[in-house]
C-alpha positions in Angstrom: 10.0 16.7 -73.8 11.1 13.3 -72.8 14.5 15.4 -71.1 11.9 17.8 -69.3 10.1 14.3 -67.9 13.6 13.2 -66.8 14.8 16.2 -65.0 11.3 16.4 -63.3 11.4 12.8 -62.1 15.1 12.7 -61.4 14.3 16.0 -59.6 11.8 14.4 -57.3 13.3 11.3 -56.5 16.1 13.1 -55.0 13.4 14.9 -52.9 12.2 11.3 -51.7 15.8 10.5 -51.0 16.4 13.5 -48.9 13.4 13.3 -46.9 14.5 10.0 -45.8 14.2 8.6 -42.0 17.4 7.1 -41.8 19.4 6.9 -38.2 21.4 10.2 -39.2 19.4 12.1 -36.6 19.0 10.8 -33.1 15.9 11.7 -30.6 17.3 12.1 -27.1 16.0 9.8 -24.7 13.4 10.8 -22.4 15.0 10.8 -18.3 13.3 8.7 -15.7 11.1 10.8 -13.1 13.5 10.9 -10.0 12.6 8.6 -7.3 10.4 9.7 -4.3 10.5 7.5 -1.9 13.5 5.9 0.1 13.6 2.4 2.0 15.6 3.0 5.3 15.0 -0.2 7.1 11.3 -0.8 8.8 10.4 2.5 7.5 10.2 4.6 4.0 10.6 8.2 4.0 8.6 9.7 0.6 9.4 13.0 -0.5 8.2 15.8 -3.3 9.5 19.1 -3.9 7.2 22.1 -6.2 6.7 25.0 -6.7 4.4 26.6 -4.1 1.9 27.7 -7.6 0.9 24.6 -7.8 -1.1 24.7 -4.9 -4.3 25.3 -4.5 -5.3 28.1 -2.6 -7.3 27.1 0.0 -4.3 24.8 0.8 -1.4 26.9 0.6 -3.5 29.5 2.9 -4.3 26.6 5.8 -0.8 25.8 5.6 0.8 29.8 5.7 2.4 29.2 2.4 3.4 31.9 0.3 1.8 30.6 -3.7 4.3 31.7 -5.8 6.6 30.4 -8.8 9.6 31.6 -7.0 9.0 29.6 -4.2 9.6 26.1 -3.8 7.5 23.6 -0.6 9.1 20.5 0.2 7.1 17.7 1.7 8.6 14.3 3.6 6.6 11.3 5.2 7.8 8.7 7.1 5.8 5.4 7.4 5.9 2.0 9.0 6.3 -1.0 6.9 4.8 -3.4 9.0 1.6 -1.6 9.6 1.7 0.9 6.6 1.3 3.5 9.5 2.9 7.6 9.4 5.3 7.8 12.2 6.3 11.0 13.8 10.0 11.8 12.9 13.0 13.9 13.7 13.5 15.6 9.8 16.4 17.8 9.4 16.9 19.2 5.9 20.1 20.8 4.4 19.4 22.6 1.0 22.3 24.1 -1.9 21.6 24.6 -5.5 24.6 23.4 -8.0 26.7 26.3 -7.0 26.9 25.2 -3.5 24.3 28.6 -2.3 22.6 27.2 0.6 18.8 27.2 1.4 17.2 27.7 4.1 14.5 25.1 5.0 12.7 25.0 8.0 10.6 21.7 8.6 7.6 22.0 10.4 5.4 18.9 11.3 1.8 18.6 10.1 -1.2 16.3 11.7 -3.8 15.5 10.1 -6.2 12.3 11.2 -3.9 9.4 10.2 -1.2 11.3 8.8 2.1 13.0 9.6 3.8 15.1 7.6 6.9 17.4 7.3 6.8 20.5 5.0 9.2 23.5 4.8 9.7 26.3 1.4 12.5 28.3 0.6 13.1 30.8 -2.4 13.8 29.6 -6.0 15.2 30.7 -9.4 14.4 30.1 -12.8 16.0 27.0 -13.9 17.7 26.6 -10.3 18.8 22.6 -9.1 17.9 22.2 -5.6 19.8 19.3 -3.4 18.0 18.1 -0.7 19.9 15.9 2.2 17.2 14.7 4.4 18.1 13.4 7.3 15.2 10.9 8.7 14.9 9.6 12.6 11.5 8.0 12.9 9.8 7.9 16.5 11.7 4.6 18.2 14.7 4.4 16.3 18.2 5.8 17.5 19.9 5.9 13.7 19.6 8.6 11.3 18.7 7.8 7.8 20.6 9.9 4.5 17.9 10.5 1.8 19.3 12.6 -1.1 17.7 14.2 -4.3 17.7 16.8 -6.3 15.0 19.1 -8.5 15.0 21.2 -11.1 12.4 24.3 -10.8 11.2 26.3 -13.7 9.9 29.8 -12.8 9.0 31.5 -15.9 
């Protein structure tokens, strides 16, 4: 009986051991959000790209966009550091996925009260990378301003 006992316990502490949380596996790191917002001198250009879904309704009908998971809206700002003011803005937009396929992106301007804003869609993939090169002149300024980022869209 007492060799029974010992197989049993020997049994389970090897269990223990193997269940151990030593280092031997490692937990990827979580990736920082991407930035959305770029300082260009007296003025930041923010930017945000979805997927059309997420928008409600009544919004994406006011605006004439299409609501669907294959289709991706891109929004830019410009505002005024020194008064925390929206500034109208020449926004040109040139748009490839990782394979170097070009989107097309219109940007139209939107006023609304105290704000301007600068939205434009194209079509998206599952799991398709979109690079956005936004190129920013606010109202009074002579110099373009380079913003670049890049999204990831899931469709499913």
């Amino acid at each position: 009986m007492t060799i029974i006992r010992t197989m049993i316990a020997l049994s389970m502490l090897a269990l223990v051991a193997a269940c151990g949380g030593g280092d031997s596996t490692s937990v990827p790191r979580a990736e920082p959000a991407g930035a959305s917002s770029a300082d260009i001198g007296d003025h930041v250009v923010h930017f945000n790209a979805l997927s059309t879904d997420q928008l409600p309704p009544d919004i994406a009908s006011a605006y004439g966009i299409k609501r669907s998971k294959n289709n991706a809206m891109l929004n830019v700002s410009v505002i005024r550091k020194s008064d925390n003011a929206a500034v109208p803005a020449k926004v040109d937009v040139k748009t490839k996925n990782l394979t170097g396929q070009l989107k097309n992106i219109t940007m139209r301007q939107i006023d609304e009260q105290d704000a301007i804003y600068y939205i434009g869609d194209t079509t998206i993939a599952n799991r398709e990378t979109l690079v956005f090169d936004i190129s920013v002149i606010p109202e009074g300024s002579t110099r373009a301003s380079e913003v670049r980022f890049k999204r990831e869209f899931f469709a499913d």
